[in-house]
N, C-alpha and C positions, 0 to 999 in steps of 0.2 A: 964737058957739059954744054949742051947746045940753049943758049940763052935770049937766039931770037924769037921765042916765043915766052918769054919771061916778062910780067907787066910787075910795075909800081906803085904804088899811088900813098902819096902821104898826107896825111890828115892834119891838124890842128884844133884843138881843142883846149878853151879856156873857161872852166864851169862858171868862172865867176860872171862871167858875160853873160850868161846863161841863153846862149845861143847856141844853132845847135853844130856839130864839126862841121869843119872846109877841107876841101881839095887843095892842098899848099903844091904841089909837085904831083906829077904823072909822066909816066915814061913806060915805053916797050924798047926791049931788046937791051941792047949794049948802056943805054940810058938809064933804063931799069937797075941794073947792074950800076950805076953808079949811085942812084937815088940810094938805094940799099947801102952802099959803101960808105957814103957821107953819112949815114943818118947812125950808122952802128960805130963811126970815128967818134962821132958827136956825142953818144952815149943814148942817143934816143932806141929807145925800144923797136925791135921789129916783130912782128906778128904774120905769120903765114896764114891768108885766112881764103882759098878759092874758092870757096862758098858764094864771096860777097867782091871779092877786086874785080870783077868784068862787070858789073854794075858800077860802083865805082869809078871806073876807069871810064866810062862813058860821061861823068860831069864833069863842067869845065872845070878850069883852076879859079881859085875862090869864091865857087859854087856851095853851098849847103848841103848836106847830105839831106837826100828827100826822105819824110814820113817811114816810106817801109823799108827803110834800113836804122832806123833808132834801135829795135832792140839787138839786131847783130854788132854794131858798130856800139852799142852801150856795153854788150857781155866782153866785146875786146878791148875796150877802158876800166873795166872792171879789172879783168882780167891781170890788166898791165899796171893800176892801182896796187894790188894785192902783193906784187914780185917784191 
């Protein structure tokens, strides 16, 4: 598999703060591939969503995810609530 075109991006999200997700980690390529590997060790959830990671991937790290991405980024908290 060719993985230098493979991006990451990990979120964090705490409701009770009620703020809205951050950018905790971002990575292309071989980096990507490790974000991905540490976070499925960890037990964290991974969600394939290309719809929505190249917007993403464009804020910084502990940036806020902007206005029009609440409802994609809320159907894949949902989503991962539900598992």
């Amino acid at each position: 598999m060719d993985y230098t075109s493979k991006i990451a991006v990990a979120l964090k999200y705490d409701p009770s703060l009620k703020d809205a997700p951050f950018i905790v980690a971002k990575g292309k390529g071989e980096l990507a591939m490790r974000i991905i590997e540490e976070a499925e060790k960890s037990g964290v959830p991974v969600v394939s969503s290309p719809e929505i990671i190249h917007d993403l991937y464009e804020l910084n790290i502990l940036e806020e995810i902007p206005q029009n991405l609440y409802t994609a980024v809320a159907e894949i908290i949902l989503f991962l609530s539900e598992l």
